[in-house]
C-alpha positions in Angstrom: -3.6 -28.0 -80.5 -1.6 -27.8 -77.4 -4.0 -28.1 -74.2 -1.3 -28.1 -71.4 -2.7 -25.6 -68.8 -1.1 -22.4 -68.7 1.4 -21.5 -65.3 -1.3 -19.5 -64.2 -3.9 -22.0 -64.5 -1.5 -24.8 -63.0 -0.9 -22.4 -59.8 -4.5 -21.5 -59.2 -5.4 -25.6 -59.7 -2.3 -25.7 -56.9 -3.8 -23.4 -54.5 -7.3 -24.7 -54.3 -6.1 -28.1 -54.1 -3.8 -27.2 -50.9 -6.8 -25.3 -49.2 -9.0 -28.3 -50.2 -6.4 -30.5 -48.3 -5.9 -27.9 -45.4 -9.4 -28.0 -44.9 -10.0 -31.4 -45.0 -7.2 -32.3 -42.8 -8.5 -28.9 -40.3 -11.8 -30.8 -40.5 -10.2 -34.6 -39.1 -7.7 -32.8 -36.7 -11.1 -30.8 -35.2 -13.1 -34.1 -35.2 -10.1 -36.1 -33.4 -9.9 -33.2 -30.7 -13.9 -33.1 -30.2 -13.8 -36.8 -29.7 -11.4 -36.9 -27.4 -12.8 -33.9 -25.2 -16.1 -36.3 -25.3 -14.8 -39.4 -24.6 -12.5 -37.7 -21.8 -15.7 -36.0 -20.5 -17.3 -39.6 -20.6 -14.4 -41.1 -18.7 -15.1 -39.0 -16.1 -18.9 -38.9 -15.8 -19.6 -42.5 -17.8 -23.6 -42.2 -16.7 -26.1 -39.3 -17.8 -26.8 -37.8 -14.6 -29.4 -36.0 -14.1 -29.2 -35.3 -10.4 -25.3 -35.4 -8.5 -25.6 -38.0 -5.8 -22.5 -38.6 -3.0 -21.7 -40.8 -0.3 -24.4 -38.9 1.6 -27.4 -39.4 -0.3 -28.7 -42.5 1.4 -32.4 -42.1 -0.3 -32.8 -43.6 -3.4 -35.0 -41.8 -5.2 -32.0 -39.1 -6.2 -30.6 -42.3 -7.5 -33.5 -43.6 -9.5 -33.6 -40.6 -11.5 -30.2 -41.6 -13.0 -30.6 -45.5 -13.0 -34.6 -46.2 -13.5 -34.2 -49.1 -14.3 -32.7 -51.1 -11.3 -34.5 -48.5 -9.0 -37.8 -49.5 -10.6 -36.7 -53.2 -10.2 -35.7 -52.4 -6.2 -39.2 -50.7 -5.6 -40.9 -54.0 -6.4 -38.7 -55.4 -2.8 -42.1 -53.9 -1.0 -44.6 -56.5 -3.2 -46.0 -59.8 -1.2 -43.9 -63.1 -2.6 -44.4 -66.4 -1.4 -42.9 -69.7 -1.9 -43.3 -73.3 -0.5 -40.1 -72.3 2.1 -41.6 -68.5 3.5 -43.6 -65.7 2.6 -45.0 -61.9 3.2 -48.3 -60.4 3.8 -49.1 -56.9 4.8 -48.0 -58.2 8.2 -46.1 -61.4 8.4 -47.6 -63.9 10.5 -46.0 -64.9 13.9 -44.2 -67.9 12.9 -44.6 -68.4 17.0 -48.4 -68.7 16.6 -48.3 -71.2 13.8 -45.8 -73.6 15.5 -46.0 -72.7 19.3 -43.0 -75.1 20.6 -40.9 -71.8 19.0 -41.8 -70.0 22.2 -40.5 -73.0 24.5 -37.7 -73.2 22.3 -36.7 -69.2 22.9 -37.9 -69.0 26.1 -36.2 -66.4 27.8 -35.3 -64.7 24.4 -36.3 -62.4 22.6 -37.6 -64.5 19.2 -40.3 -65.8 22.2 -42.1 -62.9 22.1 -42.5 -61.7 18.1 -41.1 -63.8 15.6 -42.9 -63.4 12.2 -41.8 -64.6 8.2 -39.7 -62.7 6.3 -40.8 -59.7 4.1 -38.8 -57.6 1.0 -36.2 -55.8 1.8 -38.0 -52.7 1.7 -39.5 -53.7 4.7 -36.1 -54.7 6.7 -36.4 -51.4 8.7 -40.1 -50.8 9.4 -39.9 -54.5 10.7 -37.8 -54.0 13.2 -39.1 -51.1 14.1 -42.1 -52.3 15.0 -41.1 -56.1 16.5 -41.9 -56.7 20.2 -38.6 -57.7 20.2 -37.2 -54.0 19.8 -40.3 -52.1 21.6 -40.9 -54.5 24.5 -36.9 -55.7 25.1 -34.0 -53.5 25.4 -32.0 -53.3 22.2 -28.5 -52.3 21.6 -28.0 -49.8 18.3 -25.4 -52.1 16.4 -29.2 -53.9 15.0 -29.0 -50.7 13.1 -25.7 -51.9 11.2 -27.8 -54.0 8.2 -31.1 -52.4 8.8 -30.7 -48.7 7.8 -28.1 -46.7 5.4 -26.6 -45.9 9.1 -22.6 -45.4 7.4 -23.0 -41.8 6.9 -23.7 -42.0 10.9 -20.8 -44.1 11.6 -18.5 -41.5 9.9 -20.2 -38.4 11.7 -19.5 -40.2 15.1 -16.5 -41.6 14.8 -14.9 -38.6 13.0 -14.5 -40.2 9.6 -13.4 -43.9 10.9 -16.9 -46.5 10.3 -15.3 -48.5 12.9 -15.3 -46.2 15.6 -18.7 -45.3 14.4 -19.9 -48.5 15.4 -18.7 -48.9 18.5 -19.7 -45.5 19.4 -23.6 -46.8 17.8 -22.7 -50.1 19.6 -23.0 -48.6 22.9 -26.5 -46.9 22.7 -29.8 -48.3 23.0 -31.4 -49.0 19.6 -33.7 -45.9 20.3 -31.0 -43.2 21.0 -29.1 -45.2 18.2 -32.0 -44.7 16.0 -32.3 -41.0 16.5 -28.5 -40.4 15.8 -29.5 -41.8 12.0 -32.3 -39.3 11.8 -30.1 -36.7 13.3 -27.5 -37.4 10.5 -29.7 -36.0 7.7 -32.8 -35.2 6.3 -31.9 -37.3 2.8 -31.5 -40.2 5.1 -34.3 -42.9 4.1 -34.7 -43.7 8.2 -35.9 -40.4 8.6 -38.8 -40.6 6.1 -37.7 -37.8 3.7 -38.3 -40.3 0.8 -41.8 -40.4 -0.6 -41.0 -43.1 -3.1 -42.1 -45.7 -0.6 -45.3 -44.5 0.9 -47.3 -47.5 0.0 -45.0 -49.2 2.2 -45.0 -49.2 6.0 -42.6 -46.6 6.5 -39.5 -44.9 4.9 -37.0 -47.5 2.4 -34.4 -48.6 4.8 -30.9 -49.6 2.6 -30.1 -47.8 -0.8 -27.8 -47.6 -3.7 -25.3 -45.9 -1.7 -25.1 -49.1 0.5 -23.6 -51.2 -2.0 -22.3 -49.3 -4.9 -20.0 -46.3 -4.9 -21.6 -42.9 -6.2 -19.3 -41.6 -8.5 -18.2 -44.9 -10.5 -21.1 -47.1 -9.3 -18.7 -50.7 -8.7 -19.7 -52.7 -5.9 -18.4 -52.2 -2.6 -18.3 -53.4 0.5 -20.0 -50.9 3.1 -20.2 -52.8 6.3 -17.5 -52.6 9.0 -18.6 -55.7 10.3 -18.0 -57.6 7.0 -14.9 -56.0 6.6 -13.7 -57.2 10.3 -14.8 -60.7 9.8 -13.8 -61.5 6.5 -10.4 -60.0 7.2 -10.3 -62.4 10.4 -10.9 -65.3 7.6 -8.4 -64.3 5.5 -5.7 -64.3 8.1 -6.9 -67.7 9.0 -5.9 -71.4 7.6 -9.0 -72.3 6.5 -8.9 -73.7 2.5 -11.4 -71.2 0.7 -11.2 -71.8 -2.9 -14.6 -70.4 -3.4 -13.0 -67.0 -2.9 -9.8 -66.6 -5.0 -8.7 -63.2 -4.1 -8.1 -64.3 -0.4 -5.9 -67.2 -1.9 -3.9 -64.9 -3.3 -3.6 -63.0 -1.0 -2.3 -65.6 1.4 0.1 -65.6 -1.3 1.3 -62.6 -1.1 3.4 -60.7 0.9 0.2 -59.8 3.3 2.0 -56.1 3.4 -1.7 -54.8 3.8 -4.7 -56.5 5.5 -6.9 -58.2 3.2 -9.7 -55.8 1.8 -12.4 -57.0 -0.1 -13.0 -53.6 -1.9 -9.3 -53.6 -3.3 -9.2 -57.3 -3.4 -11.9 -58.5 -4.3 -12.8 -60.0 -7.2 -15.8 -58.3 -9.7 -17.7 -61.8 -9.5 -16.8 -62.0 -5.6 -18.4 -58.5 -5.0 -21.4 -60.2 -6.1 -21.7 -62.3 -3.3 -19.7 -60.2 -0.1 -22.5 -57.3 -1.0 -25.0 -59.6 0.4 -22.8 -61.5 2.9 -22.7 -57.9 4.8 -25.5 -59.0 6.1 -27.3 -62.1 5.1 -24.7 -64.0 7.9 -24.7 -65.1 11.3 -23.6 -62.7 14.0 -23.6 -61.7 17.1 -24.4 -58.0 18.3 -26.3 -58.3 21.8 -25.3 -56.1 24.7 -21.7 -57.6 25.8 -20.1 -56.9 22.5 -20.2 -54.6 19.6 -20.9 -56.6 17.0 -18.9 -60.2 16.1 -19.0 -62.0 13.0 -17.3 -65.3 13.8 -15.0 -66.7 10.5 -11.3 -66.5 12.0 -11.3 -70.2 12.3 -13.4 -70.9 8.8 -17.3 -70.7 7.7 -18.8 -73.6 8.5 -20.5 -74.7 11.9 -18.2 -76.2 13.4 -15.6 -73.6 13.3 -18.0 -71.2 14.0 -18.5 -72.9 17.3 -14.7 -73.1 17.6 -14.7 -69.3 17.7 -17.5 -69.0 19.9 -15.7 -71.2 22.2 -12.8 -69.1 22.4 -14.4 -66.1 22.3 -14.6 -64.6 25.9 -16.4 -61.2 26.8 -15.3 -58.2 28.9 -16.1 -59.9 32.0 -14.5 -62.9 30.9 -17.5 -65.0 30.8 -17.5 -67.3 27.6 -20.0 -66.5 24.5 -23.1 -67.5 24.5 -26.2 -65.8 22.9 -28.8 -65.6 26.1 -29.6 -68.1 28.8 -32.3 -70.5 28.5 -35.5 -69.5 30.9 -36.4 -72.8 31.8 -33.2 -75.2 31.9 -31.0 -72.1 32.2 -28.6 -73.4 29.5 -26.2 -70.8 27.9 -27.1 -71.0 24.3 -25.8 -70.2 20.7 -28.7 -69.4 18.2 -27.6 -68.8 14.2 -29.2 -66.1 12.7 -29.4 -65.9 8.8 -26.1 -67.8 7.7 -26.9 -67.5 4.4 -23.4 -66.4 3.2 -22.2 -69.8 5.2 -24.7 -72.1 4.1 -23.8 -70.7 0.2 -20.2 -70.9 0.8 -20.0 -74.8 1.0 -22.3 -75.6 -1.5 -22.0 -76.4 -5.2 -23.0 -72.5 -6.4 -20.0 -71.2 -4.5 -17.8 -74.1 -5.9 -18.9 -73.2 -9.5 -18.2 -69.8 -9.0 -22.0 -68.8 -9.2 -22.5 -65.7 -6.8 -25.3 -64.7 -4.4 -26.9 -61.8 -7.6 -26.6 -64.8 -10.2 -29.5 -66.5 -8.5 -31.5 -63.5 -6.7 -30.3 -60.6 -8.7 -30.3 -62.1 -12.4 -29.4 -60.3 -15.5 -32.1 -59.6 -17.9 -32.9 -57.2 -20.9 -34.5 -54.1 -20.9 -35.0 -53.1 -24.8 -31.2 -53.3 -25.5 -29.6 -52.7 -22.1 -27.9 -55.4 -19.9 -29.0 -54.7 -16.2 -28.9 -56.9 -12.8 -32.5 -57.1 -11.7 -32.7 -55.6 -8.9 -35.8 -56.9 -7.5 -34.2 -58.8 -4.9 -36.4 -62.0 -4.5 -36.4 -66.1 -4.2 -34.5 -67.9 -7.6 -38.0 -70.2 -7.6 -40.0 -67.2 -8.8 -38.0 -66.3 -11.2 -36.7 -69.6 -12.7 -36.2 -68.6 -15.9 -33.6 -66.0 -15.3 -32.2 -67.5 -12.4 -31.9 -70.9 -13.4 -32.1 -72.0 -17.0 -29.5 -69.9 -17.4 -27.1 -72.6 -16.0 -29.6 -75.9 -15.9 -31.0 -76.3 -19.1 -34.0 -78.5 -18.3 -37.6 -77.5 -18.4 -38.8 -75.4 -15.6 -41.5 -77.7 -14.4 -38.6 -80.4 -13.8 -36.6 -77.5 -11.8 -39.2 -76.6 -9.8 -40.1 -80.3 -8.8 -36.2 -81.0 -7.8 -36.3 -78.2 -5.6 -39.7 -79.3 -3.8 -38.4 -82.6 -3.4 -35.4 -80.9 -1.5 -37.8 -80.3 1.5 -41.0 -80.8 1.9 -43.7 -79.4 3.2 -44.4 -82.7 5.0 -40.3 -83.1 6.0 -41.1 -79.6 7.7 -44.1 -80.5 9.2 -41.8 -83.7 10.5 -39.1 -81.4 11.9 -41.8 -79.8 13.5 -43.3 -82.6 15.3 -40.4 -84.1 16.4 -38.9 -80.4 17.9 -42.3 -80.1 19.7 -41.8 -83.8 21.1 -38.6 -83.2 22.3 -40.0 -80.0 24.1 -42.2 -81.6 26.0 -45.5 -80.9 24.0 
């Protein structure tokens, strides 16, 4: 019996098969388009966003409602830490009532008359706000350049250029500086639109927008005052091999000046975010605002540039003038970006969010906690990841590093030398 299919049988056996492949490959071409629309659609907003947030949305809260996680982390800056080397309390104590030869030692200056432990960061504005050294001395407005999401106000005043900004901010008193913030926008935190922060003593002063950039959310650096004085090291001789990028640069053709924002390394951006701020500076009344690297980072060089510094009036720098002795005198801030620079972190390539900004998991996610706080109370995270030694042995090195009793020495011997 012959069973070959018949021609019509073959050509409707034909025709199904080559819709059945037309289909099929309709199917894969529409899949392959879809995915691309999505992934291109990804590209371009890589975050789900619930709320749109720009360069002008200095509160947070907008911010949170996209990225809980760190913004939960950052709320916790307004909680009371302590450790053996500082702490905060609803109101720090006067460091200048505990150890009195502080007010010989600043006499005449400002850190005489209110000068109190540190707090979170979620107190840096209220703080200063409320010092005797901003109510009860006059204050330039450049204080405002780490203390408030103030770049918004630079660019509104200086018609788009930050640096002009400043010096325009530079010029006011910190009060008429202050209201120019406010004035800026009712989203800005310094003018207490935020509710997120009411359980702490006044609006959340620094926010996302300070540090990352809105639309991809990379690092950056905000600061015109970083930008100025990191440039100035850059352009110096000074060997930095904690910071490739300006090596390279050197090596370059130097076409453009050295930017940490197109520069920069990822790792790097970890530490210049904080060095915007956490630095010693100077931004009293004779000049704008100086950070002194063009001869290098460490002390020494800084004096170097604060010997050849020289002001309008052509008198040399010096940060005020002793009350008693009437000595012209320097007085570091917070060099913490300095300190960190010439130590074994910086030479390892460990950055400033390795140690206070550690990653940790939340359910399957990767994220930088962003509860800004000391490495000791979170040794764990911050350490082990690097020192693989039990954290009762960490915590005793790093007591032994100063103790309580060397402090109390440094103290008495201060005081003796003071007269007291």
């Amino acid at each position: 019996m012959d069973t070959t299919p018949s021609a019509p049988a073959r050509s409707r056996w034909l025709v199904v098969s080559v819709a059945l492949v037309s289909a099929l490959a309709t199917a894969l071409v529409a899949w392959l388009l879809t995915t691309i629309f999505a992934r291109k659609v990804e590209a371009r907003n890589p975050y789900v966003r619930l709320v749109e947030v720009s360069e002008e949305t200095t509160d947070s809260a907008p911010w949170g409602m996209n990225w809980s996680r760190e913004y939960d982390d950052y709320l916790r800056t307004v909680d009371a830490t302590r450790t053996q080397f500082g702490g905060s309390e609803a109101l720090p104590e006067q460091k200048i009532e505990r150890d009195p030869w502080l007010k010989r030692m600043f006499a005449g200056y400002a850190f005489a008359i209110d000068y109190r432990d540190r707090r979170g960061h979620a107190y840096m504005l209220s703080d200063q706000e409320m010092t005797k050294r901003v109510t009860e001395r006059p204050q330039p407005g450049a204080c405002l350049h780490c203390h408030a999401s103030v770049i918004p106000t630079y660019r509104r005043l200086g018609n788009g250029d930050v640096h002009a900004g400043l010096e325009a901010i530079g010029k006011m008193s910190y009060a008429d500086a202050h209201a120019e913030v406010v004035k800026t926008g009712t989203s800005n935190p310094v003018a207490g639109a935020s509710t997120s922060f009411a359980h702490a003593e006044g609006a959340f002063p620094l926010g996302c927008v300070d540090c990352h950039d809105p639309q991809s959310m990379e690092l950056r650096v905000t600061r015109p005052g970083f930008l100025v004085g990191i440039r100035a090291l850059a352009e110096s001789d000074e060997p930095v091999p904690h910071l490739p990028s300006i090596e390279t640069w050197r090596r370059g053709p130097r076409t453009q000046p050295y930017d940490p924002n197109v520069d920069g390394t990822r790792q790097e951006m970890r530490s210049f975010v904080c060095g915007q701020c956490h630095v010693e500076y100077y931004c009293g009344p004779k000049t704008t605002l100086l950070f002194p690297w063009a001869a290098g980072l460490r002390v020494e060089q800084i004096e170097k540039t604060y010997d050849d510094f020289r002001f309008e009036d052509g008198h040399r720098f010096f940060d005020w003038k002793h009350a008693e002795t009437g000595a012209e005198v320097l007085k570091a801030q917070h060099p913490e970006f300095e300190l960190w620079s010439q130590g074994i972190h910086a030479r390892s390539g460990v950055a400033c969010a390795d140690c206070h900004m550690p990653y940790k998991r939340v359910g399957a996610m990767k994220v930088s906690d962003h509860w800004v706080r000391s490495p000791l109370l979170n040794v764990s995270r911050a350490c082990q990841v690097c020192h693989p030694y039990p954290e009762e042995e960490i915590e005793a090195r790093m007591a032994e590093l100063l103790t309580p009793e060397q402090l109390d020495r440094v103290t008495t011997i201060v005081g003796r030398e003071l007269g007291q």
